[in-house]
LUMGUMAR-527877 format. One record per residue: residue number from 1; y, x, z of N, C-alpha, C in turn; residue in one letter. Coordinates in steps of 0.1 Angstrom, whole numbers. Example, Ala and Ser with C-alpha at 12.3 -4.5 7.8 and 13.67 -1.06 7.14 Angstrom:
! residues 2
+-----+-------+-------+-------+-------+-------+-------+-------+-------+-------+------+
! seq !   npy !   npx !   npz !  capy !  capx !  capz !   cpy !   cpx !   cpz ! type !
+-----+-------+-------+-------+-------+-------+-------+-------+-------+-------+------+
!   1 !   -57 !   132 !    78 !   -45 !   123 !    78 !   -33 !   132 !    78 !    A !
!   2 !   -22 !   128 !    71 !   -11 !   137 !    71 !     0 !   129 !    79 !    S !
+-----+-------+-------+-------+-------+-------+-------+-------+-------+-------+------+
***
This chain:
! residues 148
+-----+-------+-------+-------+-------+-------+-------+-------+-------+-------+------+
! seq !   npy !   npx !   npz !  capy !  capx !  capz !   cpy !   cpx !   cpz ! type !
+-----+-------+-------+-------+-------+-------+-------+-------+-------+-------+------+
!   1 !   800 !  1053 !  1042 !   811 !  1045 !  1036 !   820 !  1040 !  1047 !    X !
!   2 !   834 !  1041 !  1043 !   842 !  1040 !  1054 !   851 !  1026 !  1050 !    X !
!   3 !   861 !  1024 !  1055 !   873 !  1015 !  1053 !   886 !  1024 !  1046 !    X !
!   4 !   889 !  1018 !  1034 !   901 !  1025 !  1030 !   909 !  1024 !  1036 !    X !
!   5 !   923 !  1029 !  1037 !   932 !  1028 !  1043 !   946 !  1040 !  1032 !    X !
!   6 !   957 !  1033 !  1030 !   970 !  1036 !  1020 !   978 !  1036 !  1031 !    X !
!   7 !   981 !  1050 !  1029 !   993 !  1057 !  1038 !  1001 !  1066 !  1023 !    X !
!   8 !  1018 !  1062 !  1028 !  1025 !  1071 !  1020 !  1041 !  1076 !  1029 !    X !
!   9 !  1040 !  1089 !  1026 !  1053 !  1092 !  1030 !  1056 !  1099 !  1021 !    X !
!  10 !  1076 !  1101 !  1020 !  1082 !  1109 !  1011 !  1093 !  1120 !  1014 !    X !
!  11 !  1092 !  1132 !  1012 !  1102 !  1143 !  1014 !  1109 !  1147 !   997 !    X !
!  12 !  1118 !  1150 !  1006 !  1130 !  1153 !   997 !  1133 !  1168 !   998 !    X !
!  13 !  1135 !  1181 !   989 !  1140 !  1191 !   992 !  1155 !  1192 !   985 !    X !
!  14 !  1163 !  1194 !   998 !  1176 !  1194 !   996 !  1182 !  1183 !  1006 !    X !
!  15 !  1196 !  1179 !  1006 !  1202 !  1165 !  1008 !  1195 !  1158 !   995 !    X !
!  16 !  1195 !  1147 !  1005 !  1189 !  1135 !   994 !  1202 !  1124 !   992 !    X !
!  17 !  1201 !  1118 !   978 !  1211 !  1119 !   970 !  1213 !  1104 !   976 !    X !
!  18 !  1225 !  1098 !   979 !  1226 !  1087 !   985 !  1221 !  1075 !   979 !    X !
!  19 !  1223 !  1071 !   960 !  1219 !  1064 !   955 !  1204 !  1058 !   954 !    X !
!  20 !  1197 !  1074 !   960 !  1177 !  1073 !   962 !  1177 !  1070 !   976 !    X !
!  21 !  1189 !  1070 !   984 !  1183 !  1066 !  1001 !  1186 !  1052 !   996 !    X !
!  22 !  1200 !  1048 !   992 !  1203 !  1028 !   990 !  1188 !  1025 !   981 !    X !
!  23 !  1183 !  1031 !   972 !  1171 !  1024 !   967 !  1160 !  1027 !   976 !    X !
!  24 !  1157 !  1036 !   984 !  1145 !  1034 !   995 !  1148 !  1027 !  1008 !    X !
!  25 !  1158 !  1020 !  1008 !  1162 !  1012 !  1023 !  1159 !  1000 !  1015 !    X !
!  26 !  1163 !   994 !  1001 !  1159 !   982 !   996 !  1145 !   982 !   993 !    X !
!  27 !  1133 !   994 !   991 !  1122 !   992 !   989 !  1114 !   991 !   999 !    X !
!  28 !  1116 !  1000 !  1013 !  1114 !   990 !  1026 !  1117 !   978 !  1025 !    X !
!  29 !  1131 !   975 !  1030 !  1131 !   955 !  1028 !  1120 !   953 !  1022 !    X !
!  30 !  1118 !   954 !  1012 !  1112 !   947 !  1002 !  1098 !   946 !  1006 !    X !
!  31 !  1091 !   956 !  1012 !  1074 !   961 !  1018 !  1076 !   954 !  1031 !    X !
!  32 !  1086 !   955 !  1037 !  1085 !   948 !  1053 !  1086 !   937 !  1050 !    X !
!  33 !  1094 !   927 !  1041 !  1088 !   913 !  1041 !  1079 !   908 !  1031 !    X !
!  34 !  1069 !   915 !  1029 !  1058 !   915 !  1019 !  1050 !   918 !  1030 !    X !
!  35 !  1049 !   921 !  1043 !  1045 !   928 !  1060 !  1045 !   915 !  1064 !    X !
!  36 !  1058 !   908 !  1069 !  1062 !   904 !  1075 !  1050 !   883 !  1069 !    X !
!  37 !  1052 !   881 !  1058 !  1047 !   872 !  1050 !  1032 !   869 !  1049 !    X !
!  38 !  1026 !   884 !  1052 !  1007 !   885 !  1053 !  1005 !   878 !  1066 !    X !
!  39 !   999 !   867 !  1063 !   993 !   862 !  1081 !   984 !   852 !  1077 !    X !
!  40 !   970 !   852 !  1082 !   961 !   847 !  1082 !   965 !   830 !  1078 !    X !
!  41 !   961 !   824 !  1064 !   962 !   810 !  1063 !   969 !   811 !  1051 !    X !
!  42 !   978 !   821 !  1044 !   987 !   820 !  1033 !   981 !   825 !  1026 !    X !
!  43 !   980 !   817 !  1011 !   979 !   820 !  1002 !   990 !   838 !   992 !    X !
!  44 !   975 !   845 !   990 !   983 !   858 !   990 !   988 !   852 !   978 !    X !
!  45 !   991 !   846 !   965 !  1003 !   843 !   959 !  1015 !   842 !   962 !    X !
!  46 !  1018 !   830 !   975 !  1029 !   830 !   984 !  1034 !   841 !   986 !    X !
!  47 !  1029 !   853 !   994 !  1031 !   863 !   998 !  1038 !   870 !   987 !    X !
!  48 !  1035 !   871 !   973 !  1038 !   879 !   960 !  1051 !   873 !   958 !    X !
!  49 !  1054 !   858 !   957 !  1064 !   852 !   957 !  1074 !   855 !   967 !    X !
!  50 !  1071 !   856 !   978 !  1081 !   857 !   988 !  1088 !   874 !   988 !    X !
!  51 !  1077 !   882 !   980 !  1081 !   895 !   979 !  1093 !   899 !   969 !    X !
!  52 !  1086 !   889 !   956 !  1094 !   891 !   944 !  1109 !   883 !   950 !    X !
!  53 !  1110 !   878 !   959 !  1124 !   867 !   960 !  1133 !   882 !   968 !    X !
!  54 !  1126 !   888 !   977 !  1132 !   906 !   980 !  1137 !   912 !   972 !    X !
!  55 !  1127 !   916 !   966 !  1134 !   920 !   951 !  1147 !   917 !   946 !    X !
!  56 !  1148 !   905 !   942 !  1159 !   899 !   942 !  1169 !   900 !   948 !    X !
!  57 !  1168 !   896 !   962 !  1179 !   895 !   968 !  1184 !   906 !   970 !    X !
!  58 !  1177 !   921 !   964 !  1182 !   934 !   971 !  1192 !   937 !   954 !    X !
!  59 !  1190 !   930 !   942 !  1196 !   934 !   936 !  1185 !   941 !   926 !    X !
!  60 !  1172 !   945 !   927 !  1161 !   946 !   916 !  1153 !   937 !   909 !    X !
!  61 !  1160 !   924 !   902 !  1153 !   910 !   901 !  1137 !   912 !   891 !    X !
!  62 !  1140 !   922 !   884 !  1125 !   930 !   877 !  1122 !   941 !   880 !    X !
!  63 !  1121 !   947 !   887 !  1114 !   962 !   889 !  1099 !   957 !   896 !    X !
!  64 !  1093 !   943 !   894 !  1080 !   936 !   902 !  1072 !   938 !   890 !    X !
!  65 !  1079 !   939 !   879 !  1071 !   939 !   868 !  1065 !   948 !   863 !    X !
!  66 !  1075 !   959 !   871 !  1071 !   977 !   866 !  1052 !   983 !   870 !    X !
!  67 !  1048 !   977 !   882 !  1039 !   983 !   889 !  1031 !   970 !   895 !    X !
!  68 !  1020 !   971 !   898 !  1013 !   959 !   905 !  1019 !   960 !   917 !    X !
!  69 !  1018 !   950 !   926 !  1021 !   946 !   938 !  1014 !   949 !   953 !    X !
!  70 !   998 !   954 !   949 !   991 !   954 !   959 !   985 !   940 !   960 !    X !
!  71 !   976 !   943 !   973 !   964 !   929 !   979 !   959 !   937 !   991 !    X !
!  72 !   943 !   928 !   985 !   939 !   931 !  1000 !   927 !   942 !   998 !    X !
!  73 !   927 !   954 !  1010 !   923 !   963 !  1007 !   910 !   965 !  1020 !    X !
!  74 !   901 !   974 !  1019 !   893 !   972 !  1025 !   883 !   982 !  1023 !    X !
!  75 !   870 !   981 !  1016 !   862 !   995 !  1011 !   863 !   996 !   997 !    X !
!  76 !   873 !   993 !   989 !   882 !   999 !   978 !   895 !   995 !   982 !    X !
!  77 !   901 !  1008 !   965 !   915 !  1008 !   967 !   924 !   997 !   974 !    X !
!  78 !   916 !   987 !   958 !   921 !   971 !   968 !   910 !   962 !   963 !    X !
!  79 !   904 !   953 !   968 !   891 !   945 !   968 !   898 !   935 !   957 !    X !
!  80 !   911 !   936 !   955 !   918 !   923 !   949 !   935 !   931 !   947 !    X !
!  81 !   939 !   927 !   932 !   952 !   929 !   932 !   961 !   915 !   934 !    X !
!  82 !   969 !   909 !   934 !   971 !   897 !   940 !   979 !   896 !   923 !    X !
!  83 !   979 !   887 !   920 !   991 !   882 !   910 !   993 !   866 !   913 !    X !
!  84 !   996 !   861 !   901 !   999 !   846 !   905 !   989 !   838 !   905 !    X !
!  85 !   977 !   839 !   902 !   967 !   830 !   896 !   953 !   833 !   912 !    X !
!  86 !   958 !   843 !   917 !   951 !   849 !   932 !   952 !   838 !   938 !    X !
!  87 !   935 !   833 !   940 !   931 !   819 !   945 !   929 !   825 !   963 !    X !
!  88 !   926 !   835 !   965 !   925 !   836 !   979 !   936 !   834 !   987 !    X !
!  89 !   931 !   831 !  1001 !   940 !   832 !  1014 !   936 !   842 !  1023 !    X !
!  90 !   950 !   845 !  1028 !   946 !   856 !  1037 !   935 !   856 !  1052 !    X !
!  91 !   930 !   862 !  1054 !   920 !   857 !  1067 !   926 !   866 !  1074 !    X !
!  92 !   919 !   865 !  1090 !   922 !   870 !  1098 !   916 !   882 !  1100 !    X !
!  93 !   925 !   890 !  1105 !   924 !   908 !  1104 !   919 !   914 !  1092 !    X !
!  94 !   923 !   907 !  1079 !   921 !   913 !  1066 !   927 !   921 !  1063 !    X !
!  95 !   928 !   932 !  1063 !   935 !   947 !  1055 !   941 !   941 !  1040 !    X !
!  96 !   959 !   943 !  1045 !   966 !   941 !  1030 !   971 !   956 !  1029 !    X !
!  97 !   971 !   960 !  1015 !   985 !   970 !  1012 !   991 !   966 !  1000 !    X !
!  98 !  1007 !   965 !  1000 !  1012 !   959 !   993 !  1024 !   973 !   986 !    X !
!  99 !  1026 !   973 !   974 !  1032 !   984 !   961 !  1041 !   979 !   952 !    X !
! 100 !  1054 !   978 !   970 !  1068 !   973 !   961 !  1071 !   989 !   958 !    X !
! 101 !  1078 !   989 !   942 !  1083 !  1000 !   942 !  1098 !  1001 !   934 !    X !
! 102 !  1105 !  1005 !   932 !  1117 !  1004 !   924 !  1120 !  1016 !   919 !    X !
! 103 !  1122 !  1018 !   904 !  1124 !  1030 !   894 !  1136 !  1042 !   901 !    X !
! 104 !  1128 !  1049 !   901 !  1136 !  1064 !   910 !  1129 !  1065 !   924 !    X !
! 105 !  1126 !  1057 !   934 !  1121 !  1057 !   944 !  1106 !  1056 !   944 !    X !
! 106 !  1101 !  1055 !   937 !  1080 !  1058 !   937 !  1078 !  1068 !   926 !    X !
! 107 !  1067 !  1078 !   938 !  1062 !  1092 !   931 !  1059 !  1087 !   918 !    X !
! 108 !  1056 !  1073 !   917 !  1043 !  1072 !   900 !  1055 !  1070 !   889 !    X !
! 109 !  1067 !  1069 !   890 !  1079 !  1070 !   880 !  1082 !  1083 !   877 !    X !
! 110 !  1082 !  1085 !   861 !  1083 !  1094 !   852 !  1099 !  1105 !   862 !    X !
! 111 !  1105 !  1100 !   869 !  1117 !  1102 !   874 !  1114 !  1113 !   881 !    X !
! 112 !  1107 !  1113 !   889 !  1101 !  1121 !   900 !  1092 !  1137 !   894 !    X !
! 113 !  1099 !  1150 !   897 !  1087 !  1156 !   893 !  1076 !  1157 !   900 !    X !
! 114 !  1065 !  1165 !   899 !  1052 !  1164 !   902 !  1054 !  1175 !   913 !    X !
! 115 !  1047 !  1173 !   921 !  1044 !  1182 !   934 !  1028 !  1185 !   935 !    X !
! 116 !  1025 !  1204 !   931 !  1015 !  1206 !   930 !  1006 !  1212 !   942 !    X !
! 117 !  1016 !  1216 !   947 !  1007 !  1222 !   965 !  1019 !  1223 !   975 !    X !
! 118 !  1018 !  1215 !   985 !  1016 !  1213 !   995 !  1006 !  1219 !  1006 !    X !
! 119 !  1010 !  1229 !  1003 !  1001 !  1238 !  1020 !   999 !  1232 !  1030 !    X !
! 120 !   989 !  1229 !  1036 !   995 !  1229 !  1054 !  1003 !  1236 !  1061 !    X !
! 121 !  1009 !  1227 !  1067 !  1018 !  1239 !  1078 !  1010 !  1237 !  1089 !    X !
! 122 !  1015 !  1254 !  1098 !  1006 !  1257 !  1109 !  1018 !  1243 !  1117 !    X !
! 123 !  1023 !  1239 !  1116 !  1022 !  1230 !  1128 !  1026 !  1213 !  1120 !    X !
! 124 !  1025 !  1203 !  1131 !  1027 !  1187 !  1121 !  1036 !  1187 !  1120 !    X !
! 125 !  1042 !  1180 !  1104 !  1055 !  1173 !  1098 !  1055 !  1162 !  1108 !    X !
! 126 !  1063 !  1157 !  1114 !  1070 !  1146 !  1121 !  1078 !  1138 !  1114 !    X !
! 127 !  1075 !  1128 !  1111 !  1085 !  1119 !  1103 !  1094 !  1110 !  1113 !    X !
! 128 !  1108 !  1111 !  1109 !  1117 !  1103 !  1114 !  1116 !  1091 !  1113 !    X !
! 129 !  1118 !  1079 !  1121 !  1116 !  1066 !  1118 !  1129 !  1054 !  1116 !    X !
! 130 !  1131 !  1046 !  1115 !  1140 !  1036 !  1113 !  1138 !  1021 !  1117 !    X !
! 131 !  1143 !  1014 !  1122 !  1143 !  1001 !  1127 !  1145 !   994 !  1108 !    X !
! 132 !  1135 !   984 !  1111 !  1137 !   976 !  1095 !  1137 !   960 !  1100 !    X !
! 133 !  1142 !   949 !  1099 !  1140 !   936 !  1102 !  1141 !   932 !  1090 !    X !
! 134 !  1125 !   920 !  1089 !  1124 !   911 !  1077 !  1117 !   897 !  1081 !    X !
! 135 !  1122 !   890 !  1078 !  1118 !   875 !  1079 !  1113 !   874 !  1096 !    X !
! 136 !  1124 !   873 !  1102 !  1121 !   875 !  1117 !  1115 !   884 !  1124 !    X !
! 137 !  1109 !   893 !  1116 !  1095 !   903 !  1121 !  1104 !   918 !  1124 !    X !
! 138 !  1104 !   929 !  1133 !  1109 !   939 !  1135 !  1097 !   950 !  1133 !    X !
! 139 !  1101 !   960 !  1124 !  1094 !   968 !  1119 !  1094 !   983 !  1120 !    X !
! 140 !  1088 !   992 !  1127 !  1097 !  1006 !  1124 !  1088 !  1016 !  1114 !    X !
! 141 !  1097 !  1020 !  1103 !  1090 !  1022 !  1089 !  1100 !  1037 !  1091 !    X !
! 142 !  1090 !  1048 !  1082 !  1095 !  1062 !  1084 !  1109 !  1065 !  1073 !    X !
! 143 !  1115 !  1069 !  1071 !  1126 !  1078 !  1062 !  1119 !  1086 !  1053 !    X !
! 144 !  1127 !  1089 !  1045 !  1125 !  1098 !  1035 !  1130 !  1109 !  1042 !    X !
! 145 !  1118 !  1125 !  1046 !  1119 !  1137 !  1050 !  1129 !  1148 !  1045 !    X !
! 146 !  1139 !  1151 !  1050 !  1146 !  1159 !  1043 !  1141 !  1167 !  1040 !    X !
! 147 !  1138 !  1182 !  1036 !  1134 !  1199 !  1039 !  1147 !  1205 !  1033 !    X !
! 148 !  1148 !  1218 !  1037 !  1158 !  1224 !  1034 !  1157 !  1234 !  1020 !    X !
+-----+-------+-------+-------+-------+-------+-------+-------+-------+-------+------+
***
């Protein structure tokens, strides 16, 4: 038995359409200070609160409602989903993953078609990265992969 761990990236085939990059630059924001807010001593409620105020300010005041939010994760998916009534605090070196997502920009929205194989390629995808700042904290979080 191991430690889970939630890794996601996303490619695009084609130019990607500007309206899905402006919604995946606000759904960063939104994970980087949901990143930025996890620290040992906070109530992960806080944290949910401080994420949903992201939301907001990016201009998706309910898309928090679409999908859970994430918690804290560890030898399952997540040991805890956080909502508002989430009596824990965060400890030190606790594994969070947190699932801001906004309609058109996450695989699990009807929007998206399904992608059934994915080959390996003989050599690694390298993902481009981006500078993200949230709540004082500097973050570098990957792009959405073009392909041609």
């Amino acid at each position: 038995m191991g430690v889970i761990v939630s890794l996601t990236r996303f490619l695009h085939f084609g130019k990607l359409p500007e309206n899905l990059r402006q919604k995946y630059l606000a759904n960063v924001y939104i994970d980087c200070t949901f990143m930025a807010a996890t620290r040992a001593g906070v109530p992960a409620r806080e944290v949910l609160t401080q994420g949903i105020e992201a939301y907001r300010a990016k201009g998706y005041p309910d898309e928090w409602k679409l999908h859970h939010q994430g918690g804290s994760i560890g030898y399952t998916g997540r040991d805890y989903r956080t909502n508002f009534q989430t009596p824990d605090v965060i400890q030190e070196n606790q594994g969070f993953t947190w699932n801001p997502s906004i309609t058109g920009r996450n695989p699990r929205t009807p929007s998206w078609p399904p992608v059934t194989d994915l080959s390996p390629s003989p050599r690694p995808v390298l993902y481009p990265s981006m500078a993200m700042e949230a709540a004082g904290t500097s973050f570098a979080r990957p792009v959405i992969l073009e392909l041609p």
